[in-house]
PQR file with spaces between the fields and no chain letter, atoms N, CA, C, O and H, PARSE charges and radii, in Angstrom:
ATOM       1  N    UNK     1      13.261    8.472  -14.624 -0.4000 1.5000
ATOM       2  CA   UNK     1      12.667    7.160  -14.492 -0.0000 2.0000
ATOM       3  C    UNK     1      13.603    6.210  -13.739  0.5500 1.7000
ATOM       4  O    UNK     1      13.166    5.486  -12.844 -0.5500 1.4000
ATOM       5  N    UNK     2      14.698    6.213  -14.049 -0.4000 1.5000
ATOM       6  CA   UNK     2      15.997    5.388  -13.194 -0.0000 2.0000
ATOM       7  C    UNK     2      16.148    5.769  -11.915  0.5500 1.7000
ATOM       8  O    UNK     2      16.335    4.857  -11.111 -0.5500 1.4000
ATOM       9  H    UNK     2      15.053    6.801  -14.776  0.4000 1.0000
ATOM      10  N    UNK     3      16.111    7.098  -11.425 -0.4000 1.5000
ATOM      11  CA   UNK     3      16.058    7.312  -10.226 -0.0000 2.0000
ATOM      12  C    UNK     3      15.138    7.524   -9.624  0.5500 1.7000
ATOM      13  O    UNK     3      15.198    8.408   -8.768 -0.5500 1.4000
ATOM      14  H    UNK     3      15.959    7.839  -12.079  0.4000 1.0000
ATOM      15  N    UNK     4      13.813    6.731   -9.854 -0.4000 1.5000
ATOM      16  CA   UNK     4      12.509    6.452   -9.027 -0.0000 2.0000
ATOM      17  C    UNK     4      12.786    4.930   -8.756  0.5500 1.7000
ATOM      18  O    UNK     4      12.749    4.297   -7.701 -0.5500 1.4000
ATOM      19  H    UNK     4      13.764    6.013  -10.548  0.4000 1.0000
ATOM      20  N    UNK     5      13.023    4.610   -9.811 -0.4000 1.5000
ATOM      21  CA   UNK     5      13.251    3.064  -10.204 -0.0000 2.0000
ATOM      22  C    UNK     5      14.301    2.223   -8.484  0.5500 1.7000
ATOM      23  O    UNK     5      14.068    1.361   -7.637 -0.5500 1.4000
ATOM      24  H    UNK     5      13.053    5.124  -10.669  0.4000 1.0000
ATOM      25  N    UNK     6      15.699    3.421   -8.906 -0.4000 1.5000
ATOM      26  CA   UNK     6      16.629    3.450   -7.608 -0.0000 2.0000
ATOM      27  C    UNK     6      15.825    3.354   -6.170  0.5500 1.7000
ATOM      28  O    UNK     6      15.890    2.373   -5.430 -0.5500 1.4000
ATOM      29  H    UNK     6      15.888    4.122   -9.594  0.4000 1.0000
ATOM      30  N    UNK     7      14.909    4.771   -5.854 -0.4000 1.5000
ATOM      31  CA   UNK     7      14.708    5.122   -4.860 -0.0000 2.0000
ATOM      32  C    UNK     7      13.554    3.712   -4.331  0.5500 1.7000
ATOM      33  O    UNK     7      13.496    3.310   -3.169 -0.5500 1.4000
ATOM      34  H    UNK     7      14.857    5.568   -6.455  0.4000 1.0000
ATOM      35  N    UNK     8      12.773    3.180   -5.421 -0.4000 1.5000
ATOM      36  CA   UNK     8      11.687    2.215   -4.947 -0.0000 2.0000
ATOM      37  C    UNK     8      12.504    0.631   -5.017  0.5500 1.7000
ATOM      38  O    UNK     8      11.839   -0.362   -4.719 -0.5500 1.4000
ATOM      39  H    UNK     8      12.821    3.507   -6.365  0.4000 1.0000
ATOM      40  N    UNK     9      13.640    0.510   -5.334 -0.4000 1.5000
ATOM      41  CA   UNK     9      14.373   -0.249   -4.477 -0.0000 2.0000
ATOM      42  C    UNK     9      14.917   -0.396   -3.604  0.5500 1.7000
ATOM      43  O    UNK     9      15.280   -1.470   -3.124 -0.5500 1.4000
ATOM      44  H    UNK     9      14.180    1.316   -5.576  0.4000 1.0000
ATOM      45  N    UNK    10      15.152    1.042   -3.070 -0.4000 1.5000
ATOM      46  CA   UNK    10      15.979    1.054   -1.913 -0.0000 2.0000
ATOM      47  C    UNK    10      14.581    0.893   -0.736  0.5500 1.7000
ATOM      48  O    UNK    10      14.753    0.702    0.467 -0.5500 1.4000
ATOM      49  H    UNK    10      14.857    1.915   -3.460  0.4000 1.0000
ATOM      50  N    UNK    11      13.393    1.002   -1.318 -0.4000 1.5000
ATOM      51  CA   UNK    11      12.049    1.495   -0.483 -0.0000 2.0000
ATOM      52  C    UNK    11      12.232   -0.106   -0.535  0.5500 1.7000
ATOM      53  O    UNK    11      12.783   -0.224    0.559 -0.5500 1.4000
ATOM      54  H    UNK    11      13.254    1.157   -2.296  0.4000 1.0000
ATOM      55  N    UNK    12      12.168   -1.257   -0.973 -0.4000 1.5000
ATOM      56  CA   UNK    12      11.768   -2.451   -1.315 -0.0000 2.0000
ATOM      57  C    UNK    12      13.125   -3.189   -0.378  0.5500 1.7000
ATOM      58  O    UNK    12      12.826   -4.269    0.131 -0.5500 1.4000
ATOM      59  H    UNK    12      11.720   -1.161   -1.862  0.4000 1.0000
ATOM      60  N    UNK    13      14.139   -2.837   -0.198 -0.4000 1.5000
ATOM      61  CA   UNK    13      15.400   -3.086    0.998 -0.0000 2.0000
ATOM      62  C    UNK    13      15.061   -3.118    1.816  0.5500 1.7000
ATOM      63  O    UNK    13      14.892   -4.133    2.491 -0.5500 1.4000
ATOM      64  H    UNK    13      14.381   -1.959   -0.611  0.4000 1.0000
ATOM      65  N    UNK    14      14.784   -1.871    2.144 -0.4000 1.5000
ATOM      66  CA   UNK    14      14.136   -1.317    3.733 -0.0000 2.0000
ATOM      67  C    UNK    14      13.170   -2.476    4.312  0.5500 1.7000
ATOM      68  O    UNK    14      13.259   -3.227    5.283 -0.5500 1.4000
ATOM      69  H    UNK    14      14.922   -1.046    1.595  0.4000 1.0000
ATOM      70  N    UNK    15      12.345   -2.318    3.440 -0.4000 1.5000
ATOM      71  CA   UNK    15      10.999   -2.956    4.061 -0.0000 2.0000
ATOM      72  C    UNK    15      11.167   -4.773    4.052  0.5500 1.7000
ATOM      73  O    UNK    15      10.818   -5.647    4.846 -0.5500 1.4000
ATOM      74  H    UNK    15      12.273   -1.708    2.651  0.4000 1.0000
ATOM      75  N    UNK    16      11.704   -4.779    3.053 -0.4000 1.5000
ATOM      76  CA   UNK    16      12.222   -6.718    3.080 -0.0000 2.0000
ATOM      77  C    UNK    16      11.624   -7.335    1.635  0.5500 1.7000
ATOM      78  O    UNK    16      12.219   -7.999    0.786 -0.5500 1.4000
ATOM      79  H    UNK    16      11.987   -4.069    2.408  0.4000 1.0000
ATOM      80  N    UNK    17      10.785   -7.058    1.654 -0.4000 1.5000
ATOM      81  CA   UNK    17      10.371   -7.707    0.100 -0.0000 2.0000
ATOM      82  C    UNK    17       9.390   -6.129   -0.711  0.5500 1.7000
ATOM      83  O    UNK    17       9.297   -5.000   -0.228 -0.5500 1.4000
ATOM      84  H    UNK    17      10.301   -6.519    2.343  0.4000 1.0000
ATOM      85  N    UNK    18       8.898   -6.568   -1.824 -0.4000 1.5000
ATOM      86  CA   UNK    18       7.882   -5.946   -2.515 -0.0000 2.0000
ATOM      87  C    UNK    18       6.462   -6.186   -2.123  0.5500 1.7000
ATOM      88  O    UNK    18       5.546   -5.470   -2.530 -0.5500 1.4000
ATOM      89  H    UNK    18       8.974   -7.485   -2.216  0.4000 1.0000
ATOM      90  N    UNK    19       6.293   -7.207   -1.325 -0.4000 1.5000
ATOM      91  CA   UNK    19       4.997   -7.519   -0.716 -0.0000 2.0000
ATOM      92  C    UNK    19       4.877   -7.222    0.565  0.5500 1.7000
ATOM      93  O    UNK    19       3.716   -7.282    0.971 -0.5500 1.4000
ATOM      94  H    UNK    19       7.037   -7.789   -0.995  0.4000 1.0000
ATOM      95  N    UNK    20       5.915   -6.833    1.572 -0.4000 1.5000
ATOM      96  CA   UNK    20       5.895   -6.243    2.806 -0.0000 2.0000
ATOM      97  C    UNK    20       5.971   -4.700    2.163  0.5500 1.7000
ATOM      98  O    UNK    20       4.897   -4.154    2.417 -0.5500 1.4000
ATOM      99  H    UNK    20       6.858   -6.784    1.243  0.4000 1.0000
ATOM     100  N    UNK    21       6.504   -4.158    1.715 -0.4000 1.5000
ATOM     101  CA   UNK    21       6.354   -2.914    1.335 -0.0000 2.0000
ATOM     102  C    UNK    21       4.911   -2.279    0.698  0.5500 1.7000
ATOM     103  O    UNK    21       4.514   -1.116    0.771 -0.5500 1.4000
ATOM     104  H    UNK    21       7.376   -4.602    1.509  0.4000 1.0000
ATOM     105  N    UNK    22       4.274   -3.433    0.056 -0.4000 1.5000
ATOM     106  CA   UNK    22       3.104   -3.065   -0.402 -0.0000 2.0000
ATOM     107  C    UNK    22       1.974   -3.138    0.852  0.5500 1.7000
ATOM     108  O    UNK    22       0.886   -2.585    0.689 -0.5500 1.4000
ATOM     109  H    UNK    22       4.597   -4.378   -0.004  0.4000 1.0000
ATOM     110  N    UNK    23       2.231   -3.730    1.905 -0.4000 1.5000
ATOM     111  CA   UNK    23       1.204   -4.016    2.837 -0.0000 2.0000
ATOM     112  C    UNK    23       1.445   -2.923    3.897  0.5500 1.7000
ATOM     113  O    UNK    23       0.657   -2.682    4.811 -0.5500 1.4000
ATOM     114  H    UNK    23       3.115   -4.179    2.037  0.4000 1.0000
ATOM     115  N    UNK    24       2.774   -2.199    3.657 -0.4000 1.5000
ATOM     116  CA   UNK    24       2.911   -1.238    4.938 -0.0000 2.0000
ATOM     117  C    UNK    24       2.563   -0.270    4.345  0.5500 1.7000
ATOM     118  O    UNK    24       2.624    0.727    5.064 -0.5500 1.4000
ATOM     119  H    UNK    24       3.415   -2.395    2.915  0.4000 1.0000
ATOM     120  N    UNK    25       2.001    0.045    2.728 -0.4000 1.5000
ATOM     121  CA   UNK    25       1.868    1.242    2.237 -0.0000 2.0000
ATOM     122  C    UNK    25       0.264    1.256    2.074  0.5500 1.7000
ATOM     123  O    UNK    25      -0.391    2.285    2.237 -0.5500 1.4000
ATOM     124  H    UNK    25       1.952   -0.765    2.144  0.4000 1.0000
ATOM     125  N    UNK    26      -0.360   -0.116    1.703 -0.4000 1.5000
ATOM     126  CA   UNK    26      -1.463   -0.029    1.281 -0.0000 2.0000
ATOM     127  C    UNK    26      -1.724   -0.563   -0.051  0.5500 1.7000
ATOM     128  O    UNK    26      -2.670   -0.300   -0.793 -0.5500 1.4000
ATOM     129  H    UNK    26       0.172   -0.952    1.570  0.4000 1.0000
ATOM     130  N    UNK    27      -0.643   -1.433   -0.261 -0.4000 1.5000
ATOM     131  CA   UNK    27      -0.968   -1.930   -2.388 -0.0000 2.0000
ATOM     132  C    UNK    27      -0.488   -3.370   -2.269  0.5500 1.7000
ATOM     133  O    UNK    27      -0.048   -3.966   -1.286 -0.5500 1.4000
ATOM     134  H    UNK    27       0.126   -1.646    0.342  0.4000 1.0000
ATOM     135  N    UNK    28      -0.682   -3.775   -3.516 -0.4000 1.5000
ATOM     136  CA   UNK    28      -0.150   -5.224   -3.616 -0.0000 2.0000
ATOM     137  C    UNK    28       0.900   -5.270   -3.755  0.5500 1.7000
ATOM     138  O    UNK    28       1.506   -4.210   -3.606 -0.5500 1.4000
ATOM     139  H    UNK    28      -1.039   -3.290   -4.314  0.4000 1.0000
ATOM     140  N    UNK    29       1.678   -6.496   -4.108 -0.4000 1.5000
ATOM     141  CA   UNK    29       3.273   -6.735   -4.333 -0.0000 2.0000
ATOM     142  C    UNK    29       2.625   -6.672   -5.957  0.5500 1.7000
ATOM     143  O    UNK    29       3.545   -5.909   -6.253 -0.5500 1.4000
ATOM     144  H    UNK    29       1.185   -7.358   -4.229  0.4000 1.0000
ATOM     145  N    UNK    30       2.305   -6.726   -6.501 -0.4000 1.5000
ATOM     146  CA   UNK    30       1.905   -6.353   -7.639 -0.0000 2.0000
ATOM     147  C    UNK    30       2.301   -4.458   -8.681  0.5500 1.7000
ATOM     148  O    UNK    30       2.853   -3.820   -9.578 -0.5500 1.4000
ATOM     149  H    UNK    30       1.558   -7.346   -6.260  0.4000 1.0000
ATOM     150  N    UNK    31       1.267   -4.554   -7.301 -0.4000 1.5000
ATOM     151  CA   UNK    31       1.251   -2.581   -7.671 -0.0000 2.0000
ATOM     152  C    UNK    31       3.165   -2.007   -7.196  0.5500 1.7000
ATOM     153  O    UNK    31       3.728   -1.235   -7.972 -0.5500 1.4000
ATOM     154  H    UNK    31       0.819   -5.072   -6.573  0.4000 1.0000
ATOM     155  N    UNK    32       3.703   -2.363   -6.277 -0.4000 1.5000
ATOM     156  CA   UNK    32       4.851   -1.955   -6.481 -0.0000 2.0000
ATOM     157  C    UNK    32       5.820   -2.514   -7.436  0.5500 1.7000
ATOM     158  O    UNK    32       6.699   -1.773   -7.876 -0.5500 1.4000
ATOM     159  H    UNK    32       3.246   -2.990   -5.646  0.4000 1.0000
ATOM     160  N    UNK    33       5.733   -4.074   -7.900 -0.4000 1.5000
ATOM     161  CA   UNK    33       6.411   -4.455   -8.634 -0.0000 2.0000
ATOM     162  C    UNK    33       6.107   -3.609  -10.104  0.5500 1.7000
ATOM     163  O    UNK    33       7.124   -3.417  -10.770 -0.5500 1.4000
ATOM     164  H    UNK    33       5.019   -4.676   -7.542  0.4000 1.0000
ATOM     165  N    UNK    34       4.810   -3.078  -10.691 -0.4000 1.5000
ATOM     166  CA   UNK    34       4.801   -2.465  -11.513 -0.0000 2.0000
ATOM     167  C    UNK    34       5.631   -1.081  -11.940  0.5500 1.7000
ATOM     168  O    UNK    34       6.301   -0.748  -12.918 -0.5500 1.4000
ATOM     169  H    UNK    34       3.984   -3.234  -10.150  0.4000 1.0000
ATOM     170  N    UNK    35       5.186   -0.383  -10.546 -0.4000 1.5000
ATOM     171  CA   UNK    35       5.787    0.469  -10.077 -0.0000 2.0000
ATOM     172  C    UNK    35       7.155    0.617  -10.328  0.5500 1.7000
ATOM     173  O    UNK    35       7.382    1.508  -11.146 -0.5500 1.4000
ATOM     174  H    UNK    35       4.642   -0.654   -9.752  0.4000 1.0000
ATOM     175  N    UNK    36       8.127    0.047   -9.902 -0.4000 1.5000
ATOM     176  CA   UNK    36       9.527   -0.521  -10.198 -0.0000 2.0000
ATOM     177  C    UNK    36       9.732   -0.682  -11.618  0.5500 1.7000
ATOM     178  O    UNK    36      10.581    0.004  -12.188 -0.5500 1.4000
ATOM     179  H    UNK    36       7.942   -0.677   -9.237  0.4000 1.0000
ATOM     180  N    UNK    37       8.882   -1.706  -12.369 -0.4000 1.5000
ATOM     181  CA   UNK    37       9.406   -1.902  -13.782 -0.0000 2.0000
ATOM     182  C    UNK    37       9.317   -0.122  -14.667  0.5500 1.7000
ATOM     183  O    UNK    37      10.246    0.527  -15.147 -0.5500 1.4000
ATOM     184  H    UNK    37       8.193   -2.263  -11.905  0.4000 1.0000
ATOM     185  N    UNK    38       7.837    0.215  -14.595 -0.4000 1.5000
ATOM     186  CA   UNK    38       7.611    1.458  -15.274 -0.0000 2.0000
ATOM     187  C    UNK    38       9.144    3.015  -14.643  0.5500 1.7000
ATOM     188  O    UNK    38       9.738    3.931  -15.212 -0.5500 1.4000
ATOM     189  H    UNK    38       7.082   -0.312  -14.204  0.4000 1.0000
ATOM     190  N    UNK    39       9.111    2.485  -13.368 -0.4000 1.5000
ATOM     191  CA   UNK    39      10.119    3.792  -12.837 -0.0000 2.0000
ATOM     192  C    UNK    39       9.014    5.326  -12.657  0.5500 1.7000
ATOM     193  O    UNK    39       9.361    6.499  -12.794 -0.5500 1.4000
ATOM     194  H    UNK    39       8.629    1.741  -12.906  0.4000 1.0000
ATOM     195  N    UNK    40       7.724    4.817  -12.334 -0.4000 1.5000
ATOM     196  CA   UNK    40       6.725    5.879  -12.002 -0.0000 2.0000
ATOM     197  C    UNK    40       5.924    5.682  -10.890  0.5500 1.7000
ATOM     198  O    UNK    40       5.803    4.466  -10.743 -0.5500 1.4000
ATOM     199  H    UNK    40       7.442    3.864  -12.222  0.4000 1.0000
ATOM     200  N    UNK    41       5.214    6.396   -9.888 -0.4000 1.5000
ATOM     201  CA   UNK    41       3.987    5.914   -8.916 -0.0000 2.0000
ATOM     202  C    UNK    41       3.409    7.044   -9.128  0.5500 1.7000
ATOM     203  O    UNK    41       3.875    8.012   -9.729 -0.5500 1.4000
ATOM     204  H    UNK    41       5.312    7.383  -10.007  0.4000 1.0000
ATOM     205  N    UNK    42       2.258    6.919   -8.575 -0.4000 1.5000
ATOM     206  CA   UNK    42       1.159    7.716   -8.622 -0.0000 2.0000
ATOM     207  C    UNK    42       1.971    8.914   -7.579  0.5500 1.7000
ATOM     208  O    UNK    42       3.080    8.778   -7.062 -0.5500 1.4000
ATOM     209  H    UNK    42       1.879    6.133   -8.087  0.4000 1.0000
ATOM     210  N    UNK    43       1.164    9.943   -7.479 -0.4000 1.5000
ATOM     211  CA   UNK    43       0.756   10.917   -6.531 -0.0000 2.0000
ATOM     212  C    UNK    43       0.906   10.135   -4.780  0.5500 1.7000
ATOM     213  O    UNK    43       1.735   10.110   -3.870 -0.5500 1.4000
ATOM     214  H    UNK    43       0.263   10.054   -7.899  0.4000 1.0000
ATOM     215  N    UNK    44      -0.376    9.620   -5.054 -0.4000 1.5000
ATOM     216  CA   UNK    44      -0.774    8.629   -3.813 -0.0000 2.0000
ATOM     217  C    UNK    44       0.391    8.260   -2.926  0.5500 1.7000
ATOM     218  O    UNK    44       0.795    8.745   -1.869 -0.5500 1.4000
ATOM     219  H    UNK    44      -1.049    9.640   -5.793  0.4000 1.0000
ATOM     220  N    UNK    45       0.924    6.976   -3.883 -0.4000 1.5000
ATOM     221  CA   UNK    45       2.232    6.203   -3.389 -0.0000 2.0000
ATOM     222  C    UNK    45       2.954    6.987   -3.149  0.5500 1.7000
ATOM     223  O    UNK    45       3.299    7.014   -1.967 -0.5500 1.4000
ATOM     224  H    UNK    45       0.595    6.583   -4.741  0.4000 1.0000
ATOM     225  N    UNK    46       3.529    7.957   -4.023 -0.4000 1.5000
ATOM     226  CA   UNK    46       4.693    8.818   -3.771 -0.0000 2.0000
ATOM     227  C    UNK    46       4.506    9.527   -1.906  0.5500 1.7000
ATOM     228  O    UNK    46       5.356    9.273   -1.052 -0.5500 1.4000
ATOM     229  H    UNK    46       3.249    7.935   -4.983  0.4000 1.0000
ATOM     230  N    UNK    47       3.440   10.267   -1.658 -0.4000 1.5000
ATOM     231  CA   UNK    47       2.952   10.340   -0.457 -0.0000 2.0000
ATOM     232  C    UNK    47       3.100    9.239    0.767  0.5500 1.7000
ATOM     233  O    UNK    47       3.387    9.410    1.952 -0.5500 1.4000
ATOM     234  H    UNK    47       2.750   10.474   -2.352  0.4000 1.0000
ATOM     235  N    UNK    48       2.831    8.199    0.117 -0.4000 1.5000
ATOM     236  CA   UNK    48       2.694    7.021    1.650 -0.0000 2.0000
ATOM     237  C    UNK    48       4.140    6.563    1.814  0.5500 1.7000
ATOM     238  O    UNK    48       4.798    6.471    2.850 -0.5500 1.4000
ATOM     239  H    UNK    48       2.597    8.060   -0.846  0.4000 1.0000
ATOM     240  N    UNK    49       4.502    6.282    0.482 -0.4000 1.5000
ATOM     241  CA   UNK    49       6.234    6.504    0.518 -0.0000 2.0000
ATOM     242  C    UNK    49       7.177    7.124    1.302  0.5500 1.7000
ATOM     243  O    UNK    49       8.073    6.559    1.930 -0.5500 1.4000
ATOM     244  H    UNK    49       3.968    6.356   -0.360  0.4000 1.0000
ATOM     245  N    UNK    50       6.979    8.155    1.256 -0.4000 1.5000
ATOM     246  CA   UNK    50       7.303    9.369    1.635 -0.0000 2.0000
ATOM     247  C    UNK    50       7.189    9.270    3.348  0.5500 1.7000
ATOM     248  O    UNK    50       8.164    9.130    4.085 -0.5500 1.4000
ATOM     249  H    UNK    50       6.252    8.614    0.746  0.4000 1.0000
ATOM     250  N    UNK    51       5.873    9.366    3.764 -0.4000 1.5000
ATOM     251  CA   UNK    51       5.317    9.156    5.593 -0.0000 2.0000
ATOM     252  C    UNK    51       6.330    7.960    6.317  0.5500 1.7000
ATOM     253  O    UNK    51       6.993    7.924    7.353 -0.5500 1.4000
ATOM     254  H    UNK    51       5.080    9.480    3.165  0.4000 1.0000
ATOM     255  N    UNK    52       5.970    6.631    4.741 -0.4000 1.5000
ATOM     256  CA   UNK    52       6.837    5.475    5.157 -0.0000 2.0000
ATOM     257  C    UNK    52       8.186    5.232    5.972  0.5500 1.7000
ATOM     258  O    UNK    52       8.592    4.523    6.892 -0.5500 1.4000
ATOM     259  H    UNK    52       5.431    6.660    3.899  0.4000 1.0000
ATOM     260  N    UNK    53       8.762    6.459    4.907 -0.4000 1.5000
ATOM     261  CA   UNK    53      10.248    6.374    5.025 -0.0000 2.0000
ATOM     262  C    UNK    53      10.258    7.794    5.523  0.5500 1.7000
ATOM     263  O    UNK    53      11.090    8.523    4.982 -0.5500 1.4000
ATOM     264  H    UNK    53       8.432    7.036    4.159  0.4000 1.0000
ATOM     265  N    UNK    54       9.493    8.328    6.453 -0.4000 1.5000
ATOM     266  CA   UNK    54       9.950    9.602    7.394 -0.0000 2.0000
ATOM     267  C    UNK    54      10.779   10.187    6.865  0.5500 1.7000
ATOM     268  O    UNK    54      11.805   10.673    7.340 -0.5500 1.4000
ATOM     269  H    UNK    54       8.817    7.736    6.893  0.4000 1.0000
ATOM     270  N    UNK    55      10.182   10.189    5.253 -0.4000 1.5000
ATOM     271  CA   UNK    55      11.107   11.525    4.248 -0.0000 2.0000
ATOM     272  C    UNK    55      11.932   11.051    3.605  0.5500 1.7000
ATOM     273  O    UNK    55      11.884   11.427    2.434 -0.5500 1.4000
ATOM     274  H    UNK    55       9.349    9.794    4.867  0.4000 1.0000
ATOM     275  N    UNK    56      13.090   10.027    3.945 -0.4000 1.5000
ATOM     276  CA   UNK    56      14.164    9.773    3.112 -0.0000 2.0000
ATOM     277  C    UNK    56      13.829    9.464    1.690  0.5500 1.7000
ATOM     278  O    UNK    56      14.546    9.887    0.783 -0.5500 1.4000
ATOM     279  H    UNK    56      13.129    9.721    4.897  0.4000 1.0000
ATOM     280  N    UNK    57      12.782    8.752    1.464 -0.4000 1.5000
ATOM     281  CA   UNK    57      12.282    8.515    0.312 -0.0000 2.0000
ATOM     282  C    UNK    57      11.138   10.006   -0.258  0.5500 1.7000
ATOM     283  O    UNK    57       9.915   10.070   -0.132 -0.5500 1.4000
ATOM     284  H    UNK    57      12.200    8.408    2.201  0.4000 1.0000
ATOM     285  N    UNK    58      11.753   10.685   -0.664 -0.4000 1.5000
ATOM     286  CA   UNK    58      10.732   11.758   -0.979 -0.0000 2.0000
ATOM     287  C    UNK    58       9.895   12.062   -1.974  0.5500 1.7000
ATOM     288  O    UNK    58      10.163   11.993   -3.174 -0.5500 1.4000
ATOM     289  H    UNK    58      12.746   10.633   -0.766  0.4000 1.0000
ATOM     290  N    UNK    59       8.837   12.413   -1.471 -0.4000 1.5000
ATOM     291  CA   UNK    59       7.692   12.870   -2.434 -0.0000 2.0000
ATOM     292  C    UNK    59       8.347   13.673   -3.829  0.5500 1.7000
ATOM     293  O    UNK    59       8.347   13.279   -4.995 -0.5500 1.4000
ATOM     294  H    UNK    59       8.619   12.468   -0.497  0.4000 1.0000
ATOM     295  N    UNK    60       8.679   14.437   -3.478 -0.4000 1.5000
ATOM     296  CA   UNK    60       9.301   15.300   -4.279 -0.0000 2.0000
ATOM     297  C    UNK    60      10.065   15.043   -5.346  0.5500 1.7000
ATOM     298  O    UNK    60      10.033   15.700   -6.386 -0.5500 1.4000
ATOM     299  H    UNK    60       8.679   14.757   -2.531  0.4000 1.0000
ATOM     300  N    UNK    61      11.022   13.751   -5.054 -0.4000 1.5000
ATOM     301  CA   UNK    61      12.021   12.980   -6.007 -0.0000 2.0000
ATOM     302  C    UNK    61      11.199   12.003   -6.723  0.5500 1.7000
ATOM     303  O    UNK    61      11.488   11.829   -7.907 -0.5500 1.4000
ATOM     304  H    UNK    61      11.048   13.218   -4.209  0.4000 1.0000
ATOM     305  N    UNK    62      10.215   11.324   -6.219 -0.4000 1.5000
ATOM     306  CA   UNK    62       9.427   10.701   -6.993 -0.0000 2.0000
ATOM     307  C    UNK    62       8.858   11.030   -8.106  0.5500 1.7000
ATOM     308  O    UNK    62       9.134   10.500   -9.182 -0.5500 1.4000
ATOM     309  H    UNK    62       9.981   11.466   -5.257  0.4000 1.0000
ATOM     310  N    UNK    63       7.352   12.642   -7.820 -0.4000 1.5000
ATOM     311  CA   UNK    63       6.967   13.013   -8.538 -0.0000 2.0000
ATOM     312  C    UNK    63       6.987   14.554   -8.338  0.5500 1.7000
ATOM     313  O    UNK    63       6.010   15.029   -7.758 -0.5500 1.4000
ATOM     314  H    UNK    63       7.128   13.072   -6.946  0.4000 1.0000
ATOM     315  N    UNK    64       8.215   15.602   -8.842 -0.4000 1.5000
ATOM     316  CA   UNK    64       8.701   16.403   -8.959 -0.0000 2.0000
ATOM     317  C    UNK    64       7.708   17.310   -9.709  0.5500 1.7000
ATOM     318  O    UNK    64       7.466   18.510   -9.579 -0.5500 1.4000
ATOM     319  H    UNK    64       9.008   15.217   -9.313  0.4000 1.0000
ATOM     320  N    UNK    65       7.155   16.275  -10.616 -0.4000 1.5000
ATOM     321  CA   UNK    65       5.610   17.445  -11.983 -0.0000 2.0000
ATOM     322  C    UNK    65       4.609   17.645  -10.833  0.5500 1.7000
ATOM     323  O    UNK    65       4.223   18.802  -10.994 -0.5500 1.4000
ATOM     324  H    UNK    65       7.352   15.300  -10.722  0.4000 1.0000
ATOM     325  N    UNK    66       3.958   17.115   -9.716 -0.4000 1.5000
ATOM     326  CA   UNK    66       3.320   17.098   -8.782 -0.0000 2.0000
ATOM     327  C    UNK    66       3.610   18.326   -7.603  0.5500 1.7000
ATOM     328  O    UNK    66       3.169   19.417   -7.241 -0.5500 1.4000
ATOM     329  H    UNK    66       4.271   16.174   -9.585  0.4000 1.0000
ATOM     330  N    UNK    67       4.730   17.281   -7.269 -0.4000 1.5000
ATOM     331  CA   UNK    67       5.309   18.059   -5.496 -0.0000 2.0000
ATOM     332  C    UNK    67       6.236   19.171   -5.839  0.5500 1.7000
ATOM     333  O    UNK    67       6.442   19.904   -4.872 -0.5500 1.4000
ATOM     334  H    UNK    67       5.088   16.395   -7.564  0.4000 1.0000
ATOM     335  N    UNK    68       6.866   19.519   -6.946 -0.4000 1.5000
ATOM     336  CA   UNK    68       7.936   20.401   -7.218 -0.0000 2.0000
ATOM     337  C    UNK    68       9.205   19.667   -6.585  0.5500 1.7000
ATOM     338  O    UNK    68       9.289   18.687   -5.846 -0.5500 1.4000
ATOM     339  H    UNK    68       6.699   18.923   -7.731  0.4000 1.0000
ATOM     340  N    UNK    69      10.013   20.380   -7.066 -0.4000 1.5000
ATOM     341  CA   UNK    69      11.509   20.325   -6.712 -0.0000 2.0000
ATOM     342  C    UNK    69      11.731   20.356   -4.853  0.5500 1.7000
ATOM     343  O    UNK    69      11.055   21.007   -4.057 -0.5500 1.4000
ATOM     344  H    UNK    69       9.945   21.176   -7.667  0.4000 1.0000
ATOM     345  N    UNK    70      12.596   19.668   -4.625 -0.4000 1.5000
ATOM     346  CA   UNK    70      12.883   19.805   -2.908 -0.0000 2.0000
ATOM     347  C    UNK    70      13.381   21.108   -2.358  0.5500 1.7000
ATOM     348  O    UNK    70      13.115   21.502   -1.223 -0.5500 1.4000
ATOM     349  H    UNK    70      13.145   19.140   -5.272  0.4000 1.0000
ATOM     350  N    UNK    71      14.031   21.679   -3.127 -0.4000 1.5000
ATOM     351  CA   UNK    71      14.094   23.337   -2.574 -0.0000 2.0000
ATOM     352  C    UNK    71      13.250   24.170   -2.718  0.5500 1.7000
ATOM     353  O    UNK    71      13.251   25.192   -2.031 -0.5500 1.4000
ATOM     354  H    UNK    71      14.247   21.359   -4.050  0.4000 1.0000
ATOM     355  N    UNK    72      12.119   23.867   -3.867 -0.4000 1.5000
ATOM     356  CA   UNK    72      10.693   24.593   -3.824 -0.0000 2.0000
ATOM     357  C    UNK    72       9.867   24.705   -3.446  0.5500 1.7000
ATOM     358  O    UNK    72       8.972   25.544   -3.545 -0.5500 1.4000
ATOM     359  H    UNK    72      12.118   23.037   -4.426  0.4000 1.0000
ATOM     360  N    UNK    73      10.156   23.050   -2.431 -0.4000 1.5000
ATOM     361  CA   UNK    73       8.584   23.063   -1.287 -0.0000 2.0000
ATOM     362  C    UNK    73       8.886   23.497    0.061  0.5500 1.7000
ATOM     363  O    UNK    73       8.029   23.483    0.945 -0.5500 1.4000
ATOM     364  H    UNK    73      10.883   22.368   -2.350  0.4000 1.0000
ATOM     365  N    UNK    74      10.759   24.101    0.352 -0.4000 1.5000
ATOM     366  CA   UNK    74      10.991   24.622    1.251 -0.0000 2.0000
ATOM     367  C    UNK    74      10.568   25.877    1.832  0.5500 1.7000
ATOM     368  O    UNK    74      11.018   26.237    2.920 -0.5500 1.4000
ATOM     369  H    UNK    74      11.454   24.113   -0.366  0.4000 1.0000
């Protein structure tokens, strides 16, 4: 949970706020600020996340019960 929490701040750096990040993904500054508190995203997000950040932010690290482990989807 802490290191989703990590990774969707560093996603929330990048982009400049929680409301530019939500508009380049497709959600509110809402839906990521939730996002952030819980330390979970959907499937979905984890995906647009992911395209967002041309991988650095990965699907995989997000939701691992989903995408598997990063050496497993190799």
């Amino acid at each position: 949970m802490e290191h989703v929490r990590d990774l969707l701040t560093a996603a929330v750096r990048r982009a400049g706020s929680e409301e530019k990040l939500g508009k380049a993904l497709g959600y509110s500054q809402h839906a990521i600020w939730r996002a952030r508190r819980i330390g979970r995203v959907s499937p979905e997000m984890a995906g647009k996340l992911h395209e967002w950040s041309n991988g650095f932010i990965s699907r995989h690290d997000l939701r691992p019960d989903v995408f598997g482990k990063p050496e497993e989807a190799a």
